[in-house]
C-alpha positions as CSV (number, residue, x, y, z in Angstrom):
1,X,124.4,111.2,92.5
2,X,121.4,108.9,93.2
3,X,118.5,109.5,91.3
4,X,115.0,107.9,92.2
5,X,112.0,108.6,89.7
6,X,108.1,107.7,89.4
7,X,106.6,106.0,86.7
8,X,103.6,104.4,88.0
9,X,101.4,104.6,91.5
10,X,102.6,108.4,92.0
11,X,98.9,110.2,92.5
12,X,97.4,107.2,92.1
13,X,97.4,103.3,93.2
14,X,97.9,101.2,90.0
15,X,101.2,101.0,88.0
16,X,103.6,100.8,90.6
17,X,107.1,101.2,88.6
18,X,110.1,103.2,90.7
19,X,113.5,103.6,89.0
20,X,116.9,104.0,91.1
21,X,120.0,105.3,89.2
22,X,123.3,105.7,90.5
23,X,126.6,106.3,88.6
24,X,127.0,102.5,88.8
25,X,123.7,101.5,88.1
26,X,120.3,101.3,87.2
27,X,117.6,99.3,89.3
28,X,113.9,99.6,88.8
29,X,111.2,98.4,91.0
30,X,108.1,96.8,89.7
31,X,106.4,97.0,86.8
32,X,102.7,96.9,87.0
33,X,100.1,97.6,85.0
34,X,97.3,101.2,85.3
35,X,94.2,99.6,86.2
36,X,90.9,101.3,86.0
37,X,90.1,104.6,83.6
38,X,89.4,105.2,80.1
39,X,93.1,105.3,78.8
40,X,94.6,102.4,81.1
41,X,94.9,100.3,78.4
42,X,96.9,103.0,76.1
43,X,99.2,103.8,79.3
44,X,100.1,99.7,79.5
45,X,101.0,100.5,76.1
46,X,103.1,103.3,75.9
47,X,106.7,102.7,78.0
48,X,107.9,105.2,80.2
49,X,111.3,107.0,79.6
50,X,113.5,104.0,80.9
51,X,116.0,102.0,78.3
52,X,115.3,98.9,79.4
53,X,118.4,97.9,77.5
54,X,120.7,99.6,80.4
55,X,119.2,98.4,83.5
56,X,121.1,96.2,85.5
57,X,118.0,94.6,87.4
58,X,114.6,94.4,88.7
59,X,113.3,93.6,91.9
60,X,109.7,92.7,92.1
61,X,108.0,93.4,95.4
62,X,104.8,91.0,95.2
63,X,102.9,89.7,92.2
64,X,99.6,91.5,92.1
65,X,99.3,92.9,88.6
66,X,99.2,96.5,89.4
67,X,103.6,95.5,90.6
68,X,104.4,92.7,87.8
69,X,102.1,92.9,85.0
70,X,103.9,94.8,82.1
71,X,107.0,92.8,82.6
72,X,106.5,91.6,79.9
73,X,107.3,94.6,78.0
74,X,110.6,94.9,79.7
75,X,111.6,91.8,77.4
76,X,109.8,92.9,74.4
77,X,112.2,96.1,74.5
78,X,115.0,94.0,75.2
79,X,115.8,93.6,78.7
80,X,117.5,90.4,79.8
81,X,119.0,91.1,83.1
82,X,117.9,89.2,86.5
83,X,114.4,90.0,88.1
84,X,114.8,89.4,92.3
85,X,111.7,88.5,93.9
86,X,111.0,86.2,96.9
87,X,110.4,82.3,95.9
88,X,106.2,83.0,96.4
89,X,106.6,85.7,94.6
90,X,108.0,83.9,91.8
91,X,105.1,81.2,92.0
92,X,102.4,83.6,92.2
93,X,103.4,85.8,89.3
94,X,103.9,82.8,86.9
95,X,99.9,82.2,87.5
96,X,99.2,85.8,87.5
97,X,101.1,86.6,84.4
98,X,100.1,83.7,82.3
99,X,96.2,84.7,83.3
100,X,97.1,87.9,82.2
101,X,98.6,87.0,79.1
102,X,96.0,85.2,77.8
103,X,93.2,87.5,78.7
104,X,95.4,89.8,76.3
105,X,95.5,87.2,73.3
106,X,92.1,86.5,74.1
107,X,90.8,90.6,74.2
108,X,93.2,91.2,70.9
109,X,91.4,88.0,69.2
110,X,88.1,89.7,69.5
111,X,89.0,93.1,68.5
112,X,90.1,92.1,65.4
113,X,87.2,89.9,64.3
114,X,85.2,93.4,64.8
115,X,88.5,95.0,63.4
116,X,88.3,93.0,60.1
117,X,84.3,93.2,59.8
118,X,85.0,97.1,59.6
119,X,88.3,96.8,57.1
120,X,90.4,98.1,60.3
121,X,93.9,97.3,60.8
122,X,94.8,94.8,63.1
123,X,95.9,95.1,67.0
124,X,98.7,92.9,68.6
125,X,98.2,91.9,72.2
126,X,100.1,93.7,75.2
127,X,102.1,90.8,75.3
128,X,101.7,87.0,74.8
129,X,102.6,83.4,77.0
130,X,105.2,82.9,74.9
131,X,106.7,86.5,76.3
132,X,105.5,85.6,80.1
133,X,108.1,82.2,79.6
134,X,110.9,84.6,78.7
135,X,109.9,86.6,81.7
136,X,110.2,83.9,84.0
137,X,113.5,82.7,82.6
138,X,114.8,85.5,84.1
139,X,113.8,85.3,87.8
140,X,115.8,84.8,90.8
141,X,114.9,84.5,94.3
142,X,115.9,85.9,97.2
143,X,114.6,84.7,101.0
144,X,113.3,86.7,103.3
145,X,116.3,88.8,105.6
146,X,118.5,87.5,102.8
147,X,121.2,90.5,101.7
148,X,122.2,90.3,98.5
149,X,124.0,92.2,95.6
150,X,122.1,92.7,92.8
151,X,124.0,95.3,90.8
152,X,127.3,97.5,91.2
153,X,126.9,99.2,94.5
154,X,123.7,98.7,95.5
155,X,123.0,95.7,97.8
156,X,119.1,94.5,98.5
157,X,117.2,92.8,101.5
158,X,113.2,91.8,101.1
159,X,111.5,91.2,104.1
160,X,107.6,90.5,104.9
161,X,105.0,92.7,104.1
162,X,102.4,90.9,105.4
163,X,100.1,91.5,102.2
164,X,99.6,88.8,100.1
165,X,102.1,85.4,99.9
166,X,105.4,86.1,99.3
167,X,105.3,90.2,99.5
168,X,108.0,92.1,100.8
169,X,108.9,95.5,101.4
170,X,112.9,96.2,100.0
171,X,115.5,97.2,101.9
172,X,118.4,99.1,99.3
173,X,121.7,100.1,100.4
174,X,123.2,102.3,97.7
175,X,126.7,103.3,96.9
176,X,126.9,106.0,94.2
177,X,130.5,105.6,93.9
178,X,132.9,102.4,95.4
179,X,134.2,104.8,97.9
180,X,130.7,106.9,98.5
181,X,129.2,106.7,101.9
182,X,126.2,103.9,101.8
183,X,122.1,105.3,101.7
184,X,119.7,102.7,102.8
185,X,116.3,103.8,100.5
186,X,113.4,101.6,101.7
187,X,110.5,100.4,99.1
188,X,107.5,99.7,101.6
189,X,105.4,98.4,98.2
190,X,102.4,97.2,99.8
191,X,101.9,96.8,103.4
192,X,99.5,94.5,105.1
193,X,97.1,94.8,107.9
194,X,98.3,93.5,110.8
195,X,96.3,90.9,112.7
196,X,94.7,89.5,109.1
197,X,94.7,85.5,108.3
198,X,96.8,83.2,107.3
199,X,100.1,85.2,106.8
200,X,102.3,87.1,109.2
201,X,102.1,90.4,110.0
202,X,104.3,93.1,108.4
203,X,107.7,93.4,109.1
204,X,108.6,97.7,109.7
205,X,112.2,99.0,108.9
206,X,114.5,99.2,111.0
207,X,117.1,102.0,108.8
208,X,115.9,104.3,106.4
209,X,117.3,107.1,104.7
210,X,114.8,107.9,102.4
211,X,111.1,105.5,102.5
212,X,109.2,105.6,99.6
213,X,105.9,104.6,101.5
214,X,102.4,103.4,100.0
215,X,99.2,105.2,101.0
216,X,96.6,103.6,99.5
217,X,94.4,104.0,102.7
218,X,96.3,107.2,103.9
219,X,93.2,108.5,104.9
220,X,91.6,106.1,106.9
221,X,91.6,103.6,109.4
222,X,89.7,100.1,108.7
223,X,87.0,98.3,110.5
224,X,87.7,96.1,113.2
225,X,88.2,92.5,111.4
226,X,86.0,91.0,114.2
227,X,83.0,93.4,113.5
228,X,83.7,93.3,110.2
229,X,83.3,89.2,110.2
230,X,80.1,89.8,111.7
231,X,78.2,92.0,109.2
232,X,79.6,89.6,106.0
233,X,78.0,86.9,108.2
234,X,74.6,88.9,108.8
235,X,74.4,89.9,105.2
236,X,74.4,85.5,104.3
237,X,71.5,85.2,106.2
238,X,69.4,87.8,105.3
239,X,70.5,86.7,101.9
240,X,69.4,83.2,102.6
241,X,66.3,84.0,104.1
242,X,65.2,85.6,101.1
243,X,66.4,83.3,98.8
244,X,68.9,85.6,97.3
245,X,72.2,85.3,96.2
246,X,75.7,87.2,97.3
247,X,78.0,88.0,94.7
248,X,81.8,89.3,96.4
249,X,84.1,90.3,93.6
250,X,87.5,89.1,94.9
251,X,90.8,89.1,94.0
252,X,92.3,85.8,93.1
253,X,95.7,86.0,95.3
254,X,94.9,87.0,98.9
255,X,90.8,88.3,99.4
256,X,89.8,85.2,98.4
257,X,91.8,82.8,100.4
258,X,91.4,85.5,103.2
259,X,87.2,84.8,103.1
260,X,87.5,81.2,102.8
261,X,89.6,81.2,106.4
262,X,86.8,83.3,107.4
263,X,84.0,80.9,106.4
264,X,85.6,78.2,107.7
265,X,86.5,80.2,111.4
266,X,82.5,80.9,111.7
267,X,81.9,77.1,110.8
268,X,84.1,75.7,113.3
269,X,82.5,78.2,116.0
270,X,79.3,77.2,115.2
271,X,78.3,80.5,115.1
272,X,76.9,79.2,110.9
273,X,75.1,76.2,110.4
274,X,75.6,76.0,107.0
275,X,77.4,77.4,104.3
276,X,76.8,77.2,100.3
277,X,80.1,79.0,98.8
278,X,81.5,79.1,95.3
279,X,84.8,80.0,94.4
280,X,83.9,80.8,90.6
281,X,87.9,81.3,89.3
282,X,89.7,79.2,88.2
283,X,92.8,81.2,89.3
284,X,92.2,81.5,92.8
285,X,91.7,77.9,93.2
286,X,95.5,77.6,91.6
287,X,96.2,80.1,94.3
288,X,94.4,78.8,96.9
289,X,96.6,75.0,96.3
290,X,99.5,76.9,95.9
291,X,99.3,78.8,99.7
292,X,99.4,75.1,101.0
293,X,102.6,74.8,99.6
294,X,104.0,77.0,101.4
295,X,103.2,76.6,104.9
296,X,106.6,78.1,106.5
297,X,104.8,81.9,105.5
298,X,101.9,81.2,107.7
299,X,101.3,82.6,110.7
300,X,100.9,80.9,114.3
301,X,97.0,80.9,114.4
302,X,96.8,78.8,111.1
303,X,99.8,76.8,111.7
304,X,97.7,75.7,115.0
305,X,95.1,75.1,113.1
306,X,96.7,72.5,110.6
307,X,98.4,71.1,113.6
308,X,94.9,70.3,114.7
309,X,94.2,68.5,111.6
310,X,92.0,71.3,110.1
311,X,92.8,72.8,106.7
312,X,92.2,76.6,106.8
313,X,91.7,76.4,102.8
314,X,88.9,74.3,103.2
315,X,85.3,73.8,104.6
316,X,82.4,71.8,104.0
317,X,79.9,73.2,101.4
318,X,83.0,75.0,99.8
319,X,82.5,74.3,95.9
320,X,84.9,75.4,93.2
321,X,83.8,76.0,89.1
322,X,86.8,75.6,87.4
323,X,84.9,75.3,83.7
324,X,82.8,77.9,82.4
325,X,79.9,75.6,81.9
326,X,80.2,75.2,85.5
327,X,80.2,79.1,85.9
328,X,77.4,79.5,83.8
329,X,75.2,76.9,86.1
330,X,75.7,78.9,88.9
331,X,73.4,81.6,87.5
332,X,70.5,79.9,88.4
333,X,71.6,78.6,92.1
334,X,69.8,80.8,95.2
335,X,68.9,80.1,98.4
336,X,71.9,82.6,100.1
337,X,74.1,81.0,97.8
338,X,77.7,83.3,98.0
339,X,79.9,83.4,94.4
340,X,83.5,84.4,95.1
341,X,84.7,85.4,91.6
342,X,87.0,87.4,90.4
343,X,88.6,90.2,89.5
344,X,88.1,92.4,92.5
345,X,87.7,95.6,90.9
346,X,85.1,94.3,88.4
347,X,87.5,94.9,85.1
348,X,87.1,91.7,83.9
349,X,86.6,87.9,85.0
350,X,83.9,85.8,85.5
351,X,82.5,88.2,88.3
352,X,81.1,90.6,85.2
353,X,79.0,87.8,83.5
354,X,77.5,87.3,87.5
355,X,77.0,91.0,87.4
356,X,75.7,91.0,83.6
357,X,73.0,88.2,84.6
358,X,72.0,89.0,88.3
359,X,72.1,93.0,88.7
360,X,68.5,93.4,87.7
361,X,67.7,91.0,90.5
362,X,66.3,93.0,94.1
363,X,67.4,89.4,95.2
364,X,71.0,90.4,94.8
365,X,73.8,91.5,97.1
366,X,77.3,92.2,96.1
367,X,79.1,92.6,98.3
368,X,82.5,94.7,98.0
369,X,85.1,93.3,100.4
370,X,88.7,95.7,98.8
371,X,89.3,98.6,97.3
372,X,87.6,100.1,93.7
373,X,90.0,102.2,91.6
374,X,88.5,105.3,90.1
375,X,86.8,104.1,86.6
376,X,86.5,100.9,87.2
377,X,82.8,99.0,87.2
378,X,83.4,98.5,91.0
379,X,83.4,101.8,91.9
380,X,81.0,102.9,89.5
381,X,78.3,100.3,91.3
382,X,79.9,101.7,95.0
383,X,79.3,105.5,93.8
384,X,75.5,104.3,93.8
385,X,74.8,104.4,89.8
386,X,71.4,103.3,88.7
387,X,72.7,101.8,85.3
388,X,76.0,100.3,84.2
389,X,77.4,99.1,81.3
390,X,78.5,95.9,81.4
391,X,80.0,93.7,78.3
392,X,78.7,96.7,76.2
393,X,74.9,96.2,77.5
394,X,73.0,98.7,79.7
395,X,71.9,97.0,82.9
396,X,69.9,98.1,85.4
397,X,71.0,97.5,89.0
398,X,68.3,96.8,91.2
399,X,70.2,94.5,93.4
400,X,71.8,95.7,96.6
401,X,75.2,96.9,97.0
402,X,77.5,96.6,100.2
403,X,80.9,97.8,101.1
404,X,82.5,95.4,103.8
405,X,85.4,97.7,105.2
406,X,88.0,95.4,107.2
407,X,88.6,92.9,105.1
408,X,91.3,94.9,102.9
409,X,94.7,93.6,102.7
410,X,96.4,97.0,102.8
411,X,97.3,98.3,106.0
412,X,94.9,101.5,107.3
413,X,96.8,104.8,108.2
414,X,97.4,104.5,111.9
415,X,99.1,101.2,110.9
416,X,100.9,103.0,108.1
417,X,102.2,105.2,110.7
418,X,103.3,102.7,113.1
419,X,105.0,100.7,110.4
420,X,106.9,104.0,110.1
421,X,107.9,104.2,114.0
422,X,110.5,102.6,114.4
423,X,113.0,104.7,111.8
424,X,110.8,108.0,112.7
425,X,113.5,108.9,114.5
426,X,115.8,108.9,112.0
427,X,114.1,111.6,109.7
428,X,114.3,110.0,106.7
429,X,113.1,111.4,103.3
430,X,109.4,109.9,102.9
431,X,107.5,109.7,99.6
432,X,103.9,108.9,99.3
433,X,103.0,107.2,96.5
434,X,100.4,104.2,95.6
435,X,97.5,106.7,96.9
436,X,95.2,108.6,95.5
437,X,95.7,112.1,96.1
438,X,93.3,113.0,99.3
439,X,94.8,109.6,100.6
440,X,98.1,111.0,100.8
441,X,97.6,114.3,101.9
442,X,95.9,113.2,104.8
443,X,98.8,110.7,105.6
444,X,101.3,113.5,105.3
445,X,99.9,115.7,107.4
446,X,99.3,113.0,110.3
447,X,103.1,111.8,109.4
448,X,103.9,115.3,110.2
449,X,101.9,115.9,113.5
450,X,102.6,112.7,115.2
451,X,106.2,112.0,113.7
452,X,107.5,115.1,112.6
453,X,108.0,113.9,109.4
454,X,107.7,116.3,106.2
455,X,106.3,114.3,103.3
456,X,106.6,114.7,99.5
457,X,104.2,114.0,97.2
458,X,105.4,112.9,93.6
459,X,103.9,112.9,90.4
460,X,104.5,110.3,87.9
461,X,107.1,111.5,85.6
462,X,108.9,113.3,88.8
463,X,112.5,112.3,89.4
464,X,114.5,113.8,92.6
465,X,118.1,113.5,93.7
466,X,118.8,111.5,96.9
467,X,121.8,112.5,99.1
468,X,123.4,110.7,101.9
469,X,123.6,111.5,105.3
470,X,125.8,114.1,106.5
471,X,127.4,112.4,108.9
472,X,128.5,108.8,108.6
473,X,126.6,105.9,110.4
């Protein structure tokens, strides 16, 4: 029997964690952390019903937190088996995790000095460096349309998602027993938008028994990238012409090298004369260097493009702030100055001091360019509210708020459904999951009418039993 349950992303988008159990084995895929609302932080606390002690391994799709960042914890509770993930994958998640690591000591460090002033007990961080090293001491990594065994009876294959560097969708074939006929249960993690810069476009199956298949935009399609180019560059020069400032909270791994290739396209087209941007992270500009070391993962536009001696990570007026005392000078700069800071969703990062110090400004745009979990301070400012809280202080937010649809790195639903396509055919067993829940219903019932697929909708906690085929292959 082959058991596949939800711990994460199931009625939601954050925490993506999948376990797969056979009689031979026990795999899990991802372990991210819940990101946005009130009890996120007790939830990356508290470990799901898996004994980390008896998997057999883990196989990490990309390295956005929501997918690697409690990994940590599997360590901690005494896992020490091998953790597949592509070679990008394994670069990005050592910046990612070590970023994440020490915004833990750092938040722990501070709650106890307020701890201690009140005669409270003390707090230990989620997890430390020193647990991230034993983390990464575990890794192995796996190339694209590699096949490889990774525990008793069950074989894996990653191949481009088209996301962010280095993300794959998984290809398993399971055995439940030696002699049981073979299941291939595809992982889709997160799927990218076709067409976008820099990386190649997603890869669909091509067999699939059962597709466990994110819907984070299940609903909707996105704006034309094109059109969507065209209002970013609009908003910079109103912006300029009144001497404002644009504030875009990005994500460090893939938004922001995605808008840099942007600036630097309308640059070369002449189509901006100028252009004064700040890349206010210190992570994305280890992100940014480590894209360039991978070249090979590029698609053919920007390998043109460096064949024509131009760096698509690069542009003049393109400024980085790697200290914070070169953060902090940036709250006085105008004149349509842009700020590309970090993190997307507003939960933390330099982007909430920008927000703290400029949000009572009418001079101000921010300008949302990805998605805004439920609870977090991005989609509190996106629902339209008057006053936020920011670094416990009431602000006012007088500035302007935008939402730029088209520049999200998750593919929209019709792409979604033509990612699905090619094995449509095939009827596999789909699960939605990585969606909220109006997301997913309205990707099931388009699934249905247009594929004649019947979609389930898990919970988190939920666990089903996977059968094979009927008839052999």
């Amino acid at each position: 029997m082959v058991h596949l349950s939800f711990h994460g992303a199931a009625g939601e988008v954050t925490g993506s964690c999948y376990l797969l159990q056979t009689r031979q084995a026990r795999v899990l895929v991802d372990f991210g952390m819940f990101q946005g609302g009130r009890d996120s932080e007790e939830r990356n606390r508290e470990m799901p019903a898996i004994d980390a002690h008896a998997l057999d391994a883990v196989v990490l799709s990309h390295a956005h937190l929501d997918h690697c960042g409690r990994l940590p914890l599997l360590t901690q509770c005494g896992y020490a088996g091998p953790i597949f993930s592509t070679p990008a994958t394994f670069s990005l998640a050592q910046i990612i995790l070590r970023d994440s690591a020490s915004i833990q000591e750092a938040d722990a460090e501070r709650e106890n000095r307020y701890r201690a002033s009140q005669d409270r007990p003390i707090i230990e961080p989620l997890y430390t460096v020193r647990d991230t090293e034993r983390v990464f001491a575990l890794f192995r990594t796996v190339r694209y349309g590699e096949r490889k065994t990774i525990a008793p009876g069950v074989d894996v294959r990653l191949f481009d998602a088209g996301h962010i560097l280095g993300s794959a969708s998984i290809e398993m074939r399971v055995r439940d027993t030696p002699d049981a006929r073979e299941m291939v249960v595809v992982f889709s993690a997160d799927v990218g938008v076709p067409g976008s810069p820099l990386l190649r476009d997603p890869t669909p199956p091509h067999e699939a028994d059962v597709l466990v298949l994110e819907s984070t935009y299940g609903d909707r399609d996105h704006r034309g990238r094109a059109a969507t180019v065209e209002e970013l560059v609009e908003l910079l020069e109103r912006s300029r012409a009144e001497d404002g400032k644009v504030l875009i909270p990005a994500f460090a791994v893939g938004r922001t090298q995605d808008l840099i290739y942007h600036f630097g396209e309308q640059l070369r087209a002449g189509r901006i004369k100028a252009l004064s941007v700040h890349i206010d992270s210190p992570m994305a500009i280890e992100v940014s260097e480590l894209y360039k070391r991978y070249p090979h993962l590029f698609d053919a536009e920007t390998c043109r493009l460096r064949a024509q001696g131009y760096d698509p990570l690069d542009f003049p007026g393109l400024q980085y702030a790697q200290t914070p005392q070169q953060s902090q000078k940036l709250n006085n700069v105008l004149g349509g100055t842009v700020i590309i800071a970090g993190a997307g969703m507003c939960t933390g990062g330099r982007i909430v001091h920008h927000l703290r110090h400029s949000l009572a400004n009418p001079a101000t745009r921010v300008v949302f360019v990805g998605y805004q979990a439920e609870g977090t301070l991005g989609r509190r400012l996106v629902n339209g509210e008057k006053v936020v809280r920011v670094h416990g202080e009431e602000v006012p937010v007088r500035a302007s708020v935008h939402t730029v649809n088209g520049f999200s790195a998750h593919a929209g639903q019709s792409e979604l459904v033509d990612w699905v396509r090619p094995v449509a055919h095939a009827k596999p067993r789909v699960f939605l999951t990585h969606g909220e829940q109006p997301q997913r219903e309205k990707l099931a019932a388009r699934l249905r009418a247009e594929l004649g697929l019947a979609c389930e909708l898990p919970m988190h906690g939920h666990s089903v039993l996977l059968a094979p085929r009927s008839s052999p292959r």
